[in-house]
CHARMM internal coordinates of N, CA and C (Angstrom, degrees):
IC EDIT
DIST 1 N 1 CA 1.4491
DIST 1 CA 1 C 1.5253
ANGL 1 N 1 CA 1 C 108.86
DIST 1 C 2 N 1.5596
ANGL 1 CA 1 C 2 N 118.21
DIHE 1 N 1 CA 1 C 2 N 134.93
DIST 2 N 2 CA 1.2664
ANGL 1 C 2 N 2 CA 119.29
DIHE 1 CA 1 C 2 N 2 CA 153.19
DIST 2 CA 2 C 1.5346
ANGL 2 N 2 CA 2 C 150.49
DIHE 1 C 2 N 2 CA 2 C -9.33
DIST 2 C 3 N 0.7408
ANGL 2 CA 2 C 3 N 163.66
DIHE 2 N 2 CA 2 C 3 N 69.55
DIST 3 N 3 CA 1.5798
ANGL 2 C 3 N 3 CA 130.87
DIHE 2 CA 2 C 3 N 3 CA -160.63
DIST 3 CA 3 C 1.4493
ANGL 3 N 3 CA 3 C 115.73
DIHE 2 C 3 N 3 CA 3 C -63.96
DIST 3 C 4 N 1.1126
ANGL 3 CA 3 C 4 N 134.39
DIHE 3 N 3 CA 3 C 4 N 65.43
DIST 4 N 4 CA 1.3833
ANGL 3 C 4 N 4 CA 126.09
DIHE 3 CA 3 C 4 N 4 CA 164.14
DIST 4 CA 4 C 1.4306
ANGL 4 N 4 CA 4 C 134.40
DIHE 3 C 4 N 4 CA 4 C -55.38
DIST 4 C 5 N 1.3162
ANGL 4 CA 4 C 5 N 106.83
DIHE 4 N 4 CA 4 C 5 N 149.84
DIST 5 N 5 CA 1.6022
ANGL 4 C 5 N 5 CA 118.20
DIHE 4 CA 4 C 5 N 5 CA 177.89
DIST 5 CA 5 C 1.3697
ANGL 5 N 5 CA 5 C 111.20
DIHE 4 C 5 N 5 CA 5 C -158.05
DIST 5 C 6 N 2.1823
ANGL 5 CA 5 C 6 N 74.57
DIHE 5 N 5 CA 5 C 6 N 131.97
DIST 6 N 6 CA 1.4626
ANGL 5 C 6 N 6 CA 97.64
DIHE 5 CA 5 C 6 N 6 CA -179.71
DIST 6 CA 6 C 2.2481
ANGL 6 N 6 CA 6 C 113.59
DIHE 5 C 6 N 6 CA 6 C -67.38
DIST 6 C 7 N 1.2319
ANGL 6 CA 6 C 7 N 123.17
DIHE 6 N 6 CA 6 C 7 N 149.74
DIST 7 N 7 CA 1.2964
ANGL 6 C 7 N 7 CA 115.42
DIHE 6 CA 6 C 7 N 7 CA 164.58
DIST 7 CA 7 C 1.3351
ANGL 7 N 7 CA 7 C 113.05
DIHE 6 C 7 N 7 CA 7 C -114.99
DIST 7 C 8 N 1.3839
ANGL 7 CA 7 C 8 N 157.62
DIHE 7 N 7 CA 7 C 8 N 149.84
DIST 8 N 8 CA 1.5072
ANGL 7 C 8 N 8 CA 145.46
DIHE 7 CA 7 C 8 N 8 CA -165.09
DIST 8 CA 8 C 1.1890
ANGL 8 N 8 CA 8 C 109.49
DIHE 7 C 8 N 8 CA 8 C 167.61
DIST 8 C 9 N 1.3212
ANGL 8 CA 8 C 9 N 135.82
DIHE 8 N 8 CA 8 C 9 N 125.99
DIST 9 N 9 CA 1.5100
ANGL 8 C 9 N 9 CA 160.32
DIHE 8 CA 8 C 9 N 9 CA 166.70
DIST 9 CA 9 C 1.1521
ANGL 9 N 9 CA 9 C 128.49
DIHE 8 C 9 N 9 CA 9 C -105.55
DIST 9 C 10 N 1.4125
ANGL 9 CA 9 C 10 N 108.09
DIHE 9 N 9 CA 9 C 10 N 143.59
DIST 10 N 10 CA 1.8015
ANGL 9 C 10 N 10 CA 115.99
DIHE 9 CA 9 C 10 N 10 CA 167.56
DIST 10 CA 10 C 1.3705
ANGL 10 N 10 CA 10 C 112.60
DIHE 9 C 10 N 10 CA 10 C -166.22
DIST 10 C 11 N 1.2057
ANGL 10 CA 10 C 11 N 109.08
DIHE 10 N 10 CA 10 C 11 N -168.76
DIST 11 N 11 CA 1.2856
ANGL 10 C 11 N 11 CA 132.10
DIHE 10 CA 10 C 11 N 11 CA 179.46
DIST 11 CA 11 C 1.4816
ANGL 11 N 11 CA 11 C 104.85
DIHE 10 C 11 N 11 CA 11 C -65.47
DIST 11 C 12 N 1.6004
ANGL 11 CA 11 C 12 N 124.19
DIHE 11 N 11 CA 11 C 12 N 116.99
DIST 12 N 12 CA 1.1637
ANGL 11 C 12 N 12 CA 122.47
DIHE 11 CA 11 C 12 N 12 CA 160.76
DIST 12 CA 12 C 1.6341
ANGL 12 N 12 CA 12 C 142.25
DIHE 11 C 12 N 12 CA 12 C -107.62
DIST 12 C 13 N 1.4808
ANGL 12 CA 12 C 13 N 137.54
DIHE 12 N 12 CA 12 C 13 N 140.94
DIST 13 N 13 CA 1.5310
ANGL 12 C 13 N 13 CA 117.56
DIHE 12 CA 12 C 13 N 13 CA -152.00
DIST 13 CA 13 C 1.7765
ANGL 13 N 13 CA 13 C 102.11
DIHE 12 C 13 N 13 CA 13 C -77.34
DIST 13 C 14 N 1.2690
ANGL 13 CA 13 C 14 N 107.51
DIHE 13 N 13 CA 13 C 14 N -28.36
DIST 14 N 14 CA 1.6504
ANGL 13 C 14 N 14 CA 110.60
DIHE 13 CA 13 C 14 N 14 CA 161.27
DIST 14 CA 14 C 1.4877
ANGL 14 N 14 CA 14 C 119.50
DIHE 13 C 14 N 14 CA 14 C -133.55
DIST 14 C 15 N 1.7865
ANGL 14 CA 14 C 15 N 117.40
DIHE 14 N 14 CA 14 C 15 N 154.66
DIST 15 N 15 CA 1.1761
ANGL 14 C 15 N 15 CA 81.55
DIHE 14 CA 14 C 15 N 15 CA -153.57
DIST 15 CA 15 C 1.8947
ANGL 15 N 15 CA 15 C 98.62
DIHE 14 C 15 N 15 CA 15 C -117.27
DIST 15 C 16 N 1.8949
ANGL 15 CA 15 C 16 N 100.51
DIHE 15 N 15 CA 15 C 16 N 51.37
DIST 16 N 16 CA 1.1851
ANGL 15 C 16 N 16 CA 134.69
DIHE 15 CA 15 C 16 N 16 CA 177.33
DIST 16 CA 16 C 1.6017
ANGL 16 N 16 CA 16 C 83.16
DIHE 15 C 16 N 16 CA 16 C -110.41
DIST 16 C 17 N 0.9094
ANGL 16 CA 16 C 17 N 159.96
DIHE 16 N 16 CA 16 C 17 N 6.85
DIST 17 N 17 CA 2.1117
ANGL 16 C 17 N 17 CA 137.59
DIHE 16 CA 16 C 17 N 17 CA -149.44
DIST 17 CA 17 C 1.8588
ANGL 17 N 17 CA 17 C 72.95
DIHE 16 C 17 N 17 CA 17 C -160.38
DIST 17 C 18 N 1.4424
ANGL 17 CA 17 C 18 N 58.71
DIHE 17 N 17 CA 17 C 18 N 179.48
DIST 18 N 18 CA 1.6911
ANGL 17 C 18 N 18 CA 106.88
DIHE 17 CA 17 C 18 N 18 CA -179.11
DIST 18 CA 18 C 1.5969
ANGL 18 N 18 CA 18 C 133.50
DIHE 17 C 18 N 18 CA 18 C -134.31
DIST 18 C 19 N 1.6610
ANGL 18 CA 18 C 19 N 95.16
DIHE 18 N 18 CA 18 C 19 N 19.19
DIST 19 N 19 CA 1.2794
ANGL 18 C 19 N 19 CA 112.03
DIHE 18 CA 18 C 19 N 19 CA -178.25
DIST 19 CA 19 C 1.9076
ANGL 19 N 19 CA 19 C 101.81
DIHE 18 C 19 N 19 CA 19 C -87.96
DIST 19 C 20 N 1.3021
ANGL 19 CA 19 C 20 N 101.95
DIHE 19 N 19 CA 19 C 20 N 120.17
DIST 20 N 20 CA 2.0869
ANGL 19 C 20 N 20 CA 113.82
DIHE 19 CA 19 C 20 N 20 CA -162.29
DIST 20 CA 20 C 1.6719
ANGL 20 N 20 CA 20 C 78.78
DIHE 19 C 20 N 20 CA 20 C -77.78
DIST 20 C 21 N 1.2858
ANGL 20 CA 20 C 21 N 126.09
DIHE 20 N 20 CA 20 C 21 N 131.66
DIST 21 N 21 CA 1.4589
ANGL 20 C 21 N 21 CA 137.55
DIHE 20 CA 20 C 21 N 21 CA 141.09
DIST 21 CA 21 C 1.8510
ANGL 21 N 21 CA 21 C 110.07
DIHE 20 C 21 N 21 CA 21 C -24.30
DIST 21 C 22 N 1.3269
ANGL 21 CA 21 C 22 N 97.55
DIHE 21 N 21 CA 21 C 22 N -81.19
DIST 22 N 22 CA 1.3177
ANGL 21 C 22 N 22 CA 111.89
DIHE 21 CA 21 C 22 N 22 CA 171.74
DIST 22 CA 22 C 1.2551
ANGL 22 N 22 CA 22 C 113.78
DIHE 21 C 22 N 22 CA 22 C -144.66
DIST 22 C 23 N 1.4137
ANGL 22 CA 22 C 23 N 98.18
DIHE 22 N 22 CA 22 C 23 N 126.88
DIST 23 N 23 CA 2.0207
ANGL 22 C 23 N 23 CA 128.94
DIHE 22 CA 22 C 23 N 23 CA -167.49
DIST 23 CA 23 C 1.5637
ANGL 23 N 23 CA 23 C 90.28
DIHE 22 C 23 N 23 CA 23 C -76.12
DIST 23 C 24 N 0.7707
ANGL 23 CA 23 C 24 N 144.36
DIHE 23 N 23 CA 23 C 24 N -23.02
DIST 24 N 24 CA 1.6423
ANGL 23 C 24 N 24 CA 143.39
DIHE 23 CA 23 C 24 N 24 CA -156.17
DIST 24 CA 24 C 1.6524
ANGL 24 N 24 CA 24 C 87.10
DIHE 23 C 24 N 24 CA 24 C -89.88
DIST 24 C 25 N 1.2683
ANGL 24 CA 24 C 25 N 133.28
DIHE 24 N 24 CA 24 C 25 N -63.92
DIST 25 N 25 CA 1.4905
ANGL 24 C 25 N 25 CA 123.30
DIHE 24 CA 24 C 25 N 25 CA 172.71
DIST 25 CA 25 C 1.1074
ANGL 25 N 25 CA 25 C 115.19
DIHE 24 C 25 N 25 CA 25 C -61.11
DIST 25 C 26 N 1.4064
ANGL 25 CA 25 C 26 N 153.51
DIHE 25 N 25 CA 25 C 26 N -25.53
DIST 26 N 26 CA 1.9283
ANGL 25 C 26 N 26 CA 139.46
DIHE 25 CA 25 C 26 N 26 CA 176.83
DIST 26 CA 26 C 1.4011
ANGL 26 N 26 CA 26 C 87.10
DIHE 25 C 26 N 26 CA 26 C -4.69
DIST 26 C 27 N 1.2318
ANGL 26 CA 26 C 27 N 108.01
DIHE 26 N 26 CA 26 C 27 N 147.22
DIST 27 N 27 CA 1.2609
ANGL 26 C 27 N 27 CA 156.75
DIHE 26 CA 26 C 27 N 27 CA 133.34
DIST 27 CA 27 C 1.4476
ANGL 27 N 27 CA 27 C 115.66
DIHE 26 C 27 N 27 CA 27 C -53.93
DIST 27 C 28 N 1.4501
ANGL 27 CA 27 C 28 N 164.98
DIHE 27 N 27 CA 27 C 28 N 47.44
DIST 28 N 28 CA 1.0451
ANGL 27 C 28 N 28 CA 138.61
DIHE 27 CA 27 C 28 N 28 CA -147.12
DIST 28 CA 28 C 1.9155
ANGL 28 N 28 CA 28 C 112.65
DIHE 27 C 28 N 28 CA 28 C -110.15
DIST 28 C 29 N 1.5463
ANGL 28 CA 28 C 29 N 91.58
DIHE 28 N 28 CA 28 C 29 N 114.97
DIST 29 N 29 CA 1.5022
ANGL 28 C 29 N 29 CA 85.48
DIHE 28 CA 28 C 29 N 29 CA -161.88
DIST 29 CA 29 C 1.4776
ANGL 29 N 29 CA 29 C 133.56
DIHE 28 C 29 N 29 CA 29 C -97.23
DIST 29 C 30 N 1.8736
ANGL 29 CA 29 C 30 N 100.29
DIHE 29 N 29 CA 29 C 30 N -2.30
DIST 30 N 30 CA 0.8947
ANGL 29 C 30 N 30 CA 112.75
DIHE 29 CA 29 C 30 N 30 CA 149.77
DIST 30 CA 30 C 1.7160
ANGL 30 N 30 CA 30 C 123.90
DIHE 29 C 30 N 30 CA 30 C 159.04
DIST 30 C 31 N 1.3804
ANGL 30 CA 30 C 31 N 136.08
DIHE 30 N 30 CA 30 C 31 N -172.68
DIST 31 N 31 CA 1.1546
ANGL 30 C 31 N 31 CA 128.69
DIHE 30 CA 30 C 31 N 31 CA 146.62
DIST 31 CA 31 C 1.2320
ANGL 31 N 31 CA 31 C 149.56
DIHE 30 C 31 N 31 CA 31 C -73.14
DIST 31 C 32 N 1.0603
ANGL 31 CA 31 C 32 N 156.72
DIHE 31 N 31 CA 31 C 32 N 156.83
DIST 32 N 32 CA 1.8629
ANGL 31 C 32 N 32 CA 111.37
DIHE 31 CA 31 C 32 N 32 CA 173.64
DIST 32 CA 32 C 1.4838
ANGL 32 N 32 CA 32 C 94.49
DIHE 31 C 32 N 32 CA 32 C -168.72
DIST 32 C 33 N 1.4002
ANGL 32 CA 32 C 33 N 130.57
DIHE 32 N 32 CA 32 C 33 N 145.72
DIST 33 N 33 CA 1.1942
ANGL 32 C 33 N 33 CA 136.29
DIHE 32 CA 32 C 33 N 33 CA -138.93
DIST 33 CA 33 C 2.2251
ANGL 33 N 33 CA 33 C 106.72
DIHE 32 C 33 N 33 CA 33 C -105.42
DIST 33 C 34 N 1.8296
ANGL 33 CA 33 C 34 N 86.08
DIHE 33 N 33 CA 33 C 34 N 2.23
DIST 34 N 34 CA 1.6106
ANGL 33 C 34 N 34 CA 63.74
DIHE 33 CA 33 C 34 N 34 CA 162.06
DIST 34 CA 34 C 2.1550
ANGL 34 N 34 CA 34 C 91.71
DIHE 33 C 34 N 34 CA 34 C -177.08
DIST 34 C 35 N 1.2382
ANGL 34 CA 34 C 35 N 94.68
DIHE 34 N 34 CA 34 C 35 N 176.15
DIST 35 N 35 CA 1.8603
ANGL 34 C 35 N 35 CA 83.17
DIHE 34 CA 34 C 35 N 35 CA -157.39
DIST 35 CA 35 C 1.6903
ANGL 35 N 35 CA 35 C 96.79
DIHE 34 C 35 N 35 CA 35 C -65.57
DIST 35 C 36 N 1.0341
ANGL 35 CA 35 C 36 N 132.70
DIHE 35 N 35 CA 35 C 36 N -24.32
DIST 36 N 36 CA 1.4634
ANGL 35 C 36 N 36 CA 126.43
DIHE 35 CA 35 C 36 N 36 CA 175.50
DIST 36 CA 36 C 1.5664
ANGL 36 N 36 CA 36 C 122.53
DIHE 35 C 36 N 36 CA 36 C -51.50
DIST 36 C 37 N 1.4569
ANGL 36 CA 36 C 37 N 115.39
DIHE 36 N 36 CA 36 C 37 N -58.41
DIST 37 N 37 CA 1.1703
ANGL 36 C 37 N 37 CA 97.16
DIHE 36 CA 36 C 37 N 37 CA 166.13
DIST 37 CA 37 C 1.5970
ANGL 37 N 37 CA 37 C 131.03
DIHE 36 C 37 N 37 CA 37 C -84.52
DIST 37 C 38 N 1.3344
ANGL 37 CA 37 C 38 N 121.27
DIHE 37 N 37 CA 37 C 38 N 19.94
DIST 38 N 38 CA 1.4492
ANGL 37 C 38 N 38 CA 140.08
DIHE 37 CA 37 C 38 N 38 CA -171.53
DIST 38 CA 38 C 1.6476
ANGL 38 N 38 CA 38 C 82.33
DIHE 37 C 38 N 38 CA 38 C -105.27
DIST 38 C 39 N 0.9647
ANGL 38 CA 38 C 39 N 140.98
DIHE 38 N 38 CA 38 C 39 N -69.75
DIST 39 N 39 CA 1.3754
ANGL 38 C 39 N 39 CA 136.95
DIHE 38 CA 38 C 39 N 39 CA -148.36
DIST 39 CA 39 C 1.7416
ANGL 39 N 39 CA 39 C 91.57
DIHE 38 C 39 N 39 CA 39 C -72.78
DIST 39 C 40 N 1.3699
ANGL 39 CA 39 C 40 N 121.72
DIHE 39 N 39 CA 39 C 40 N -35.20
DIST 40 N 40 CA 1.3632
ANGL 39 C 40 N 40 CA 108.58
DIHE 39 CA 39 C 40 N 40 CA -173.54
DIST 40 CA 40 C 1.6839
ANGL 40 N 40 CA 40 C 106.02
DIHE 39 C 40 N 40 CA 40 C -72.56
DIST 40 C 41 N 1.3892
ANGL 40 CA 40 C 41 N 102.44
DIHE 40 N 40 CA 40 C 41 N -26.57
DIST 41 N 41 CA 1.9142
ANGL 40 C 41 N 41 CA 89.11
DIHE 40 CA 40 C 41 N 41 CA 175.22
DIST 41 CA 41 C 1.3989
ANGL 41 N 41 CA 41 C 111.82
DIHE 40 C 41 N 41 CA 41 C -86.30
DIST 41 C 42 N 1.2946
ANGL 41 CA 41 C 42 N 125.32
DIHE 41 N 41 CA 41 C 42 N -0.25
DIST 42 N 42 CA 1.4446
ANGL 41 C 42 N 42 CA 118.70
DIHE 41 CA 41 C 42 N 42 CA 163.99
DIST 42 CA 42 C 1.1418
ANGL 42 N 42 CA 42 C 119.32
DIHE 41 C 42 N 42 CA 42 C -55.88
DIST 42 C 43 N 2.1394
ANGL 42 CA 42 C 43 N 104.30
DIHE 42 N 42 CA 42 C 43 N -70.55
DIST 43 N 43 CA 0.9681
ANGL 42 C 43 N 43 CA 122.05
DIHE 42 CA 42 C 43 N 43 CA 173.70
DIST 43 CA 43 C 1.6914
ANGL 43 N 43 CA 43 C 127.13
DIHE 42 C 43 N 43 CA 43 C -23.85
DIST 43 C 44 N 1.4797
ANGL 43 CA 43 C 44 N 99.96
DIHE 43 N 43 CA 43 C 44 N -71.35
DIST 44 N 44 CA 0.9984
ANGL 43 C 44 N 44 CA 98.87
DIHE 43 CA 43 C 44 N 44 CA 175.22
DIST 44 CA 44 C 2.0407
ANGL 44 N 44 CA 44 C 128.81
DIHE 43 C 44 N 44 CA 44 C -49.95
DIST 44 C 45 N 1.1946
ANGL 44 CA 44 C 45 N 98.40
DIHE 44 N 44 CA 44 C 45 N -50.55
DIST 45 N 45 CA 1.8793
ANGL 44 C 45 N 45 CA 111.12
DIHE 44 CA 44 C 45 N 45 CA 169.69
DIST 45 CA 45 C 1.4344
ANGL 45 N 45 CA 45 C 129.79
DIHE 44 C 45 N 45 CA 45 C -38.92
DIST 45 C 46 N 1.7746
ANGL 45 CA 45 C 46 N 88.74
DIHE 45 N 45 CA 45 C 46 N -31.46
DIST 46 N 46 CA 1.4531
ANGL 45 C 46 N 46 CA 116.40
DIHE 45 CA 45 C 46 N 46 CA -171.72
DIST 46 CA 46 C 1.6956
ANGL 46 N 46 CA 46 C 110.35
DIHE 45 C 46 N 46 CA 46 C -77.94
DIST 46 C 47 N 1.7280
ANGL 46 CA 46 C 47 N 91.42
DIHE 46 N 46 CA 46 C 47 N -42.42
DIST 47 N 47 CA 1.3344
ANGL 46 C 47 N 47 CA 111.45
DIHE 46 CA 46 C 47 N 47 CA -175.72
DIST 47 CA 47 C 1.5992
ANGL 47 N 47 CA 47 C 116.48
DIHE 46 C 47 N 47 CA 47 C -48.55
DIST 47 C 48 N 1.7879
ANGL 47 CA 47 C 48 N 93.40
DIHE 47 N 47 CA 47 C 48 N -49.11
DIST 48 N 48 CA 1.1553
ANGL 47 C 48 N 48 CA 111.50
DIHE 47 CA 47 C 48 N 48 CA -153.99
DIST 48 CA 48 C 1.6345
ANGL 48 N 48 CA 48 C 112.40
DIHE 47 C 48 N 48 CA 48 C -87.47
DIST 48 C 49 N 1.7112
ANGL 48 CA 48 C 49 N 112.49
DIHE 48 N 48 CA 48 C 49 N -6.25
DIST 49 N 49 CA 1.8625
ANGL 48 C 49 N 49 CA 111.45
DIHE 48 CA 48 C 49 N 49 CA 140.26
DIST 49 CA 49 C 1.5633
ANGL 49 N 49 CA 49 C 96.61
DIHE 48 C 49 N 49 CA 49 C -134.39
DIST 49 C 50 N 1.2348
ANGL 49 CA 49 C 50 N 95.15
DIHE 49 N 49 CA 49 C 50 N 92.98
DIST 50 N 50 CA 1.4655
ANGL 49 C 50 N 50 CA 124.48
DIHE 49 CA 49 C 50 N 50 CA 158.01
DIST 50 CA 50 C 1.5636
ANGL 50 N 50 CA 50 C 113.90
DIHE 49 C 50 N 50 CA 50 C -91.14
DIST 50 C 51 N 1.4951
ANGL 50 CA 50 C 51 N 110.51
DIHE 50 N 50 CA 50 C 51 N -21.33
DIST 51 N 51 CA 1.6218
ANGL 50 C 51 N 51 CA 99.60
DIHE 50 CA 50 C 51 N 51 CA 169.99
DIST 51 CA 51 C 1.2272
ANGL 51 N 51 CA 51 C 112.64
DIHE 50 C 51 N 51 CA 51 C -116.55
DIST 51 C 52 N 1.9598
ANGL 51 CA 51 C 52 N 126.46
DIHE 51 N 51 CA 51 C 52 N 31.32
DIST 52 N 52 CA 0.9242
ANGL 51 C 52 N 52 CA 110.97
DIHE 51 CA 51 C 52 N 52 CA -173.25
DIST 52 CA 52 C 2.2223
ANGL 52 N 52 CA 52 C 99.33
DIHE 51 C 52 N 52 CA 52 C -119.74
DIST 52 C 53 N 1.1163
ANGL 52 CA 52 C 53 N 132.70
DIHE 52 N 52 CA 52 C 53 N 81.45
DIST 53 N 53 CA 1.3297
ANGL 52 C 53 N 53 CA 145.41
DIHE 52 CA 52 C 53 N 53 CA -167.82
DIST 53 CA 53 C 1.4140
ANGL 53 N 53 CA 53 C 101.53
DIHE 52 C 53 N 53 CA 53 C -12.92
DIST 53 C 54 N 1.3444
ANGL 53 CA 53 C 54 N 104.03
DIHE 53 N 53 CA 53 C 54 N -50.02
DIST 54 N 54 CA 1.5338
ANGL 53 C 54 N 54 CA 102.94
DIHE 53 CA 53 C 54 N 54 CA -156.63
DIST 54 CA 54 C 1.1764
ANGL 54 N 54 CA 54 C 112.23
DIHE 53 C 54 N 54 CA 54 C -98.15
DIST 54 C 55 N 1.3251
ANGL 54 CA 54 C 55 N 133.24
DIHE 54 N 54 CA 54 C 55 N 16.86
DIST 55 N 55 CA 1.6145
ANGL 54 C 55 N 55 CA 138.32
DIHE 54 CA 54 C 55 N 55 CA 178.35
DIST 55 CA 55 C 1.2485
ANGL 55 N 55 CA 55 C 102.11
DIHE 54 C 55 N 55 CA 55 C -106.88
DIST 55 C 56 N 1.8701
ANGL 55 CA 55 C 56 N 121.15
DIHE 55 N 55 CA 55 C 56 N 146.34
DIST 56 N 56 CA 1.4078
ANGL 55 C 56 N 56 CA 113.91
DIHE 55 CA 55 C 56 N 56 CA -153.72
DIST 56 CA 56 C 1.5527
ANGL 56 N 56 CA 56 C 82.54
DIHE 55 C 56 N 56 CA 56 C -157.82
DIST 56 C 57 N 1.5669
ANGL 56 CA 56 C 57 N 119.84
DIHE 56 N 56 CA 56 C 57 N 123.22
DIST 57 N 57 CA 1.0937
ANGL 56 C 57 N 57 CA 113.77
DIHE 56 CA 56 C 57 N 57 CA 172.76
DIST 57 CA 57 C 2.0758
ANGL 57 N 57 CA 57 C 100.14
DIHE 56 C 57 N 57 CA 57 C -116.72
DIST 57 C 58 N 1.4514
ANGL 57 CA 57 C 58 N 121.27
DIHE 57 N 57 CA 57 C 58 N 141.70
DIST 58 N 58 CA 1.0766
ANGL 57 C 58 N 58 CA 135.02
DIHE 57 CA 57 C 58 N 58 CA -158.98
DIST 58 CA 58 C 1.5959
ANGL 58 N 58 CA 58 C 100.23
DIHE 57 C 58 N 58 CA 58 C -118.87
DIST 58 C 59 N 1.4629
ANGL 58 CA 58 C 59 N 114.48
DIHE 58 N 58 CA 58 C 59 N 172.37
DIST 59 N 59 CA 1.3910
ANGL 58 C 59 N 59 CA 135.17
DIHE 58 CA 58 C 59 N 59 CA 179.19
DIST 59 CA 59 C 1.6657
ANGL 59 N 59 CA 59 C 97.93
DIHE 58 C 59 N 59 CA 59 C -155.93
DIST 59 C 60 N 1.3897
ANGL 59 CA 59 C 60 N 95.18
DIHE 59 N 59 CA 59 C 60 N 124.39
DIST 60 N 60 CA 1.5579
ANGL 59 C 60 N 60 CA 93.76
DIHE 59 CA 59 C 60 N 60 CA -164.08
DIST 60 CA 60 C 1.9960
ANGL 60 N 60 CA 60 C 87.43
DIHE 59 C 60 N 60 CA 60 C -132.35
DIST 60 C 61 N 1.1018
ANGL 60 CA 60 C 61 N 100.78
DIHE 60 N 60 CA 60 C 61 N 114.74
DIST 61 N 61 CA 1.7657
ANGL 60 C 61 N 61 CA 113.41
DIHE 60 CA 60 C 61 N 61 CA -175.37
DIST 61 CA 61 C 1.9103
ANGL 61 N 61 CA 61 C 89.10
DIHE 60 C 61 N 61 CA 61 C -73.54
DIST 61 C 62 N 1.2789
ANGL 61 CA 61 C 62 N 97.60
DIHE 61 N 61 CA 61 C 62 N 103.09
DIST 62 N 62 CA 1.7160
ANGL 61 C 62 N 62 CA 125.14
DIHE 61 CA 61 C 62 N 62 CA -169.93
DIST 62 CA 62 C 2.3935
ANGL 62 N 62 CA 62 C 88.82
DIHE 61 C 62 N 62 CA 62 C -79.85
DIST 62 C 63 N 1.3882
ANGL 62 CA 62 C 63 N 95.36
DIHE 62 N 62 CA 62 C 63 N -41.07
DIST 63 N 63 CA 1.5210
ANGL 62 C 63 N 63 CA 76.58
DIHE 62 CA 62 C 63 N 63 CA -171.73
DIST 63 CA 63 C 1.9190
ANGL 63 N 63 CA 63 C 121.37
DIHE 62 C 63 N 63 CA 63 C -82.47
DIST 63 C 64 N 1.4618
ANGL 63 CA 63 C 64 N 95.63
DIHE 63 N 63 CA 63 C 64 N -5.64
DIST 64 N 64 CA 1.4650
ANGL 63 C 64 N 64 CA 111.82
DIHE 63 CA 63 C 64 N 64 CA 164.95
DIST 64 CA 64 C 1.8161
ANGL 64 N 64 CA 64 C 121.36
DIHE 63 C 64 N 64 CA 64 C -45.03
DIST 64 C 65 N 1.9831
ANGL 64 CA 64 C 65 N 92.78
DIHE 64 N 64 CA 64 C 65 N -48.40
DIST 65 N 65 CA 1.5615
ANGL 64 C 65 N 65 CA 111.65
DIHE 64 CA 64 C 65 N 65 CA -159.79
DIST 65 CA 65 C 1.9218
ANGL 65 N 65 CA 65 C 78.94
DIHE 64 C 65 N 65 CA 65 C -86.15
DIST 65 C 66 N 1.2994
ANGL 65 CA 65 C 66 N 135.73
DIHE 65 N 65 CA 65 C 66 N -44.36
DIST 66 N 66 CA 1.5176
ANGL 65 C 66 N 66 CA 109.28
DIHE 65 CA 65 C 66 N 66 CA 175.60
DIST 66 CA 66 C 1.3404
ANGL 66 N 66 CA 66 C 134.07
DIHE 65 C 66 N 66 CA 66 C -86.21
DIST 66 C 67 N 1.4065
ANGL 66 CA 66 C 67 N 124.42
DIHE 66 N 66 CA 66 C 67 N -19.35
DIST 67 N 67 CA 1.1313
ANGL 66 C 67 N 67 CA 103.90
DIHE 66 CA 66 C 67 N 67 CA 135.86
DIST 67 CA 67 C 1.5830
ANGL 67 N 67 CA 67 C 129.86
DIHE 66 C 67 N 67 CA 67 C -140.39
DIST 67 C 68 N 1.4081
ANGL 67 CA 67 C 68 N 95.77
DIHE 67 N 67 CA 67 C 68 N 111.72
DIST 68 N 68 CA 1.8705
ANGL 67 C 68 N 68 CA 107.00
DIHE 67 CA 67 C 68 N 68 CA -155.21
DIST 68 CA 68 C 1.4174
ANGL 68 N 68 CA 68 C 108.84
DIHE 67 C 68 N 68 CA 68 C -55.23
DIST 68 C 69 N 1.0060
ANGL 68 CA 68 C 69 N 118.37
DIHE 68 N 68 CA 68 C 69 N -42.41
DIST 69 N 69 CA 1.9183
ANGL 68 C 69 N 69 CA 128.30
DIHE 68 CA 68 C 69 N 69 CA 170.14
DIST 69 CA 69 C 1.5604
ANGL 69 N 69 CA 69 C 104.24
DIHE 68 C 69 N 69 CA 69 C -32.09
DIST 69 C 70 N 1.2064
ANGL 69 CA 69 C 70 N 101.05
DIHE 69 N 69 CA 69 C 70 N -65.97
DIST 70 N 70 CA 1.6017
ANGL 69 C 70 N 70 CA 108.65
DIHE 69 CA 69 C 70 N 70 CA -165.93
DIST 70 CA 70 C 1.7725
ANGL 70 N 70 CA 70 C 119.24
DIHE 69 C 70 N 70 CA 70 C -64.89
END
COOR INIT
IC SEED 1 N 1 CA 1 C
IC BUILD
């Protein structure tokens, strides 16, 4: 299996957490088949509201949640 990872942003209530303001806006920027190019679309997303506190873009290792063992 792959290692995929999800990348996806939003509005956050602190911008220490991970609680999304509102899940209905994510950002979702994409899938990507291994943490290298997932971390480069962070980076960049991240970059690009770097002056905004409460926007939070994530990398969430998608093949972790299917198979957690591995």
């Amino acid at each position: 299996m792959s290692k995929l990872h999800l990348v996806f942003g939003g509005r956050v209530a602190d911008p220490q957490g991970l609680e999304f303001t509102n899940p209905d806006d994510l950002h979702v920027v994409g899938i990507f088949p291994d943490y290298a190019k997932a971390e480069a679309a962070w980076r960049a997303n991240a970059q690009r509201t770097v002056d905004d506190a409460t926007m939070k873009y994530v990398v969430v290792h998608l093949h972790k949640l299917l198979q957690p063992e591995g």
